[in-house]
C-alpha positions in Angstrom: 12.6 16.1 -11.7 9.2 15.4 -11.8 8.5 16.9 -8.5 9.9 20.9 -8.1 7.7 22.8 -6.6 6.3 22.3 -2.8 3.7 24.7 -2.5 2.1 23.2 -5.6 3.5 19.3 -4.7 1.5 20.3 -1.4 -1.8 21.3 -3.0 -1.3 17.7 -5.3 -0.3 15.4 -3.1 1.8 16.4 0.1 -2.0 16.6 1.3 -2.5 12.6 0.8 1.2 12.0 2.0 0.3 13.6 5.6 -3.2 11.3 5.7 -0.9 8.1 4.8 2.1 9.1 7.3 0.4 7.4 10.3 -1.1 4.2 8.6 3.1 3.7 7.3 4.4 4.8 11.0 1.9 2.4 13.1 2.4 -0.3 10.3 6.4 -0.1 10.9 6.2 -0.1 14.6 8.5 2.7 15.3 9.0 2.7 19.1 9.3 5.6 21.2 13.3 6.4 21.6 13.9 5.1 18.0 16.3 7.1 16.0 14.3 7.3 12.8 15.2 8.1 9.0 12.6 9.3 6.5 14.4 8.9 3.2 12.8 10.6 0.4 11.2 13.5 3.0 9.8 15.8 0.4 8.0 18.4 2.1 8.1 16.9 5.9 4.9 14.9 5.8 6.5 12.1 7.5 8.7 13.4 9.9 7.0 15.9 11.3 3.8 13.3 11.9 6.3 11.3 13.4 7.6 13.5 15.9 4.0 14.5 16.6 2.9 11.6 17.7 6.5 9.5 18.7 9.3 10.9 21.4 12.1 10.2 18.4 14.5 11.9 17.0 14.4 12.0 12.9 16.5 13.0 10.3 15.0 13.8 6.7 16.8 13.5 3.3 15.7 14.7 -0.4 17.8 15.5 -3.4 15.6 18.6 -3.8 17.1 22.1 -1.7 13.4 23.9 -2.2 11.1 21.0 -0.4 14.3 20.6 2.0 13.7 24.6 3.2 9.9 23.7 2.9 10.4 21.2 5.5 12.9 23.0 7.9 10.1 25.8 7.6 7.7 23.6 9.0 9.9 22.1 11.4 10.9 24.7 13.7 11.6 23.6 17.1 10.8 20.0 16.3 13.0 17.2 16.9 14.0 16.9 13.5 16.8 17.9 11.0 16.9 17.4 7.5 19.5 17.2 4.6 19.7 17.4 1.3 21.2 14.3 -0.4 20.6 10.9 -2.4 18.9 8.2 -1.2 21.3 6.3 -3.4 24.0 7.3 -1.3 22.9 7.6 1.6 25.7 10.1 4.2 25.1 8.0 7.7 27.1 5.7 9.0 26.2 2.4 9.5 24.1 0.6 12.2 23.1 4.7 12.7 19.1 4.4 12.5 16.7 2.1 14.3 14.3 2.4 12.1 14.6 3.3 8.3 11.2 4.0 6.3 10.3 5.8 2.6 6.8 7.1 1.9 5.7 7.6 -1.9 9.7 7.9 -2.4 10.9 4.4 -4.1 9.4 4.7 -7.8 10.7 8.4 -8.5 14.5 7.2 -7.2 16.5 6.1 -10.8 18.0 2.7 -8.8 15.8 1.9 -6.0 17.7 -1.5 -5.4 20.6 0.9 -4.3 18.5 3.0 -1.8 17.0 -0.2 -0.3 21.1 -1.3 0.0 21.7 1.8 1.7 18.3 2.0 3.8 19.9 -1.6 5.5 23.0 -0.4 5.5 22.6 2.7 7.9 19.7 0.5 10.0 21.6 -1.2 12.8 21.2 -5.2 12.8 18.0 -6.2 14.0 16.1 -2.7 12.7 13.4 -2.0 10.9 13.1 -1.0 7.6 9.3 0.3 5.8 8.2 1.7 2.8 4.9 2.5 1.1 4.1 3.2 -3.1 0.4 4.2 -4.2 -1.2 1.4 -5.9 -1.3 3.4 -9.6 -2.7 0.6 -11.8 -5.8 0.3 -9.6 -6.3 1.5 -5.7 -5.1 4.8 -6.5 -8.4 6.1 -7.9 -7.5 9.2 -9.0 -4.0 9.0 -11.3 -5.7 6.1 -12.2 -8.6 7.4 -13.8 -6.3 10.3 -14.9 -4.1 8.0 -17.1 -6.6 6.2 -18.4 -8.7 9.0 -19.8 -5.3 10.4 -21.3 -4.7 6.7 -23.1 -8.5 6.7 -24.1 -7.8 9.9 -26.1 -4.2 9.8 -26.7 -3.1 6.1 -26.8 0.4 7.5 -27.4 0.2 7.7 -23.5 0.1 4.7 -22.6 4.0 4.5 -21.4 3.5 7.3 -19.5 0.5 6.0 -17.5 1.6 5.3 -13.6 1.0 1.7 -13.8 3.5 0.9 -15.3 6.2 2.4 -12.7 8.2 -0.8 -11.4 6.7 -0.7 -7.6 3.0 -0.4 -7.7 1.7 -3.4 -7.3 1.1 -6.2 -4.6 3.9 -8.2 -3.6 6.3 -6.0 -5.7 7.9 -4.3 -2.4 8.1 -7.4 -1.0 10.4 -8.9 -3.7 12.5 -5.6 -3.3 13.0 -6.4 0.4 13.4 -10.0 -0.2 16.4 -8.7 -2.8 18.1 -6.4 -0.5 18.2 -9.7 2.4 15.8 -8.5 4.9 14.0 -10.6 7.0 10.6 -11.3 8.8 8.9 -9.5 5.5 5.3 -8.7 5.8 2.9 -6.6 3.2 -0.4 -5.2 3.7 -2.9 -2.5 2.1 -3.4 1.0 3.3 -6.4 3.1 2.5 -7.3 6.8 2.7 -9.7 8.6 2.0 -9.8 11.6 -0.8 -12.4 14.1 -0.8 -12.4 16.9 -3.3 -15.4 19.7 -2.9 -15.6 19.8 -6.8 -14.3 18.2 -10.1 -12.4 21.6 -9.9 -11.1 21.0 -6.9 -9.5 17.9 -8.3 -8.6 19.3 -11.3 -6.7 22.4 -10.7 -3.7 20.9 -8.9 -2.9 18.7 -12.1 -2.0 22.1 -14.1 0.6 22.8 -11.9 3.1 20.8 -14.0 3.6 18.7 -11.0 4.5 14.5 -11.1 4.2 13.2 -14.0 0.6 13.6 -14.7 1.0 17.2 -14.2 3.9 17.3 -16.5 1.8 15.5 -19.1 -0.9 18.2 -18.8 1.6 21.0 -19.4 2.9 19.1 -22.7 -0.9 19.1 -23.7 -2.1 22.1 -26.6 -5.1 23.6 -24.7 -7.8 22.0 -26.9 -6.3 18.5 -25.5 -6.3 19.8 -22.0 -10.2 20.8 -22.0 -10.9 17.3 -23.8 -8.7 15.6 -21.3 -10.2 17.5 -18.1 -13.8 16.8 -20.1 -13.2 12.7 -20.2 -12.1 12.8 -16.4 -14.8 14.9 -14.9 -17.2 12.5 -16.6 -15.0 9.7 -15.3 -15.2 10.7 -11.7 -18.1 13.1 -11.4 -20.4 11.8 -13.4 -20.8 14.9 -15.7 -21.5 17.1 -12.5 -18.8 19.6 -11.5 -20.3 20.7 -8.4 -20.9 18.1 -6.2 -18.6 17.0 -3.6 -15.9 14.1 -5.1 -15.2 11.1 -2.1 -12.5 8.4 -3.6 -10.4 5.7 -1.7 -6.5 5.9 -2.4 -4.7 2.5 -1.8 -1.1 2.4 -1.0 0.5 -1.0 -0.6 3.6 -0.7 2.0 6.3 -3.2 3.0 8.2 -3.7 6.3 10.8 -6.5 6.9 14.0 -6.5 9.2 17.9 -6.3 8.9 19.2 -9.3 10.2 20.6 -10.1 13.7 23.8 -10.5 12.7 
């Protein structure tokens, strides 16, 4: 498990996951009564914006127990329950959700074919199903300057680098959808904003041995490290550490429909 810790998955990306909840929920068109499942819910990003901002009722489901109780922590007297359990295997009945959506989720489950299967299977006919993945090979500014200073200096790497995870691209989602017979299929960009109020600031979260970058820093002998965090800050800061870092995270998402009947 790449992901293991939520305060630290928090400080490295739960932050970005709460600024891209909205731009997935409004681009999914959840409606106010829907019944709503957030599969993948990590740390409650999702579900807790959408009962923020929605009269629904949501349930959230992750494989891991520690960001479940993160979530359930943050959720207290929200209209929201969550479970632990597999996307792959999803325990609803069918037709049981309105509205089915996964944010950041679909690259870090092993068969994400099956979890789009069970995402229209527990979405009643007619419902609507979402998902967003960061754009790694290029929009996501940040892993992707990460990965490619670790390739510049350790070409080993390259496998490693996020681009090459199986949904990051445009039109990629879409194809998934298109597999798992969903209809009306639409794609678009979203864009956030990252700001950081130092290289530091940037840096520190990725020594937390979270994702795979952070797991790739912790394999690292601490000479590697500083050359590594060295490359990067000149990549993104432009050698000075002190000023305020402002980059643009892309995520593309997908929404399509089950079918009528």
């Amino acid at each position: 498990m790449t992901f293991f810790d939520a305060a630290a998955y928090e400080r490295f990306m739960g932050r970005w996951s709460r600024r891209l909840a909205p731009l997935l929920i409004d681009f999914a068109g959840v409606r106010e009564g829907d019944r709503v499942l957030d599969v993948g819910s990590g740390t409650g990003s999702l579900a807790l914006e959408l009962t923020a901002t929605r009269r629904v009722e949501v349930v959230g489901i992750d494989p891991s127990a520690a960001f479940i109780e993160h979530a359930r922590t943050r959720a207290a007297g929200r209209p929201v329950r969550f479970d632990i359990g597999d996307a792959q295997a999803l325990p609803y009945e069918d037709a049981s959700f309105d509205t089915s959506l996964a944010l950041l989720v679909i690259n870090h489950i092993p068969d994400p074919r099956k979890a789009a299967s069970e995402m229209r299977r527990v979405t009643r006919r007619g419902g609507r199903i979402a998902a967003a993945v960061w754009d790694y090979g290029e929009g996501m500014t940040m892993l992707r300057a990460f990965w490619d200073a670790a390739v510049a200096l350790d070409p080993a790497a390259e496998p490693r680098h996020e681009r090459h995870m199986p949904y990051c691209r445009r039109n990629q989602l879409s194809t998934l959808w298109a597999e798992s017979g969903l209809q009306e299929i639409e794609e678009t960009a979203l864009v956030i904003p990252m700001e950081f109020a130092s290289f530091d600031a940037l840096w520190a979260p990725f020594l937390k041995g979270q994702g795979p970058g952070g797991a790739y820093v912790a394999s690292l002998t601490p000479d590697r490290r500083q050359a590594l965090r060295e490359r990067l800050r000149q990549e993104l800061s432009a050698g000075d550490s002190d000023q305020p870092i402002r980059i643009d995270a892309r995520a593309w998402a997908v929404r399509g429909n089950t079918p009528q009947r």
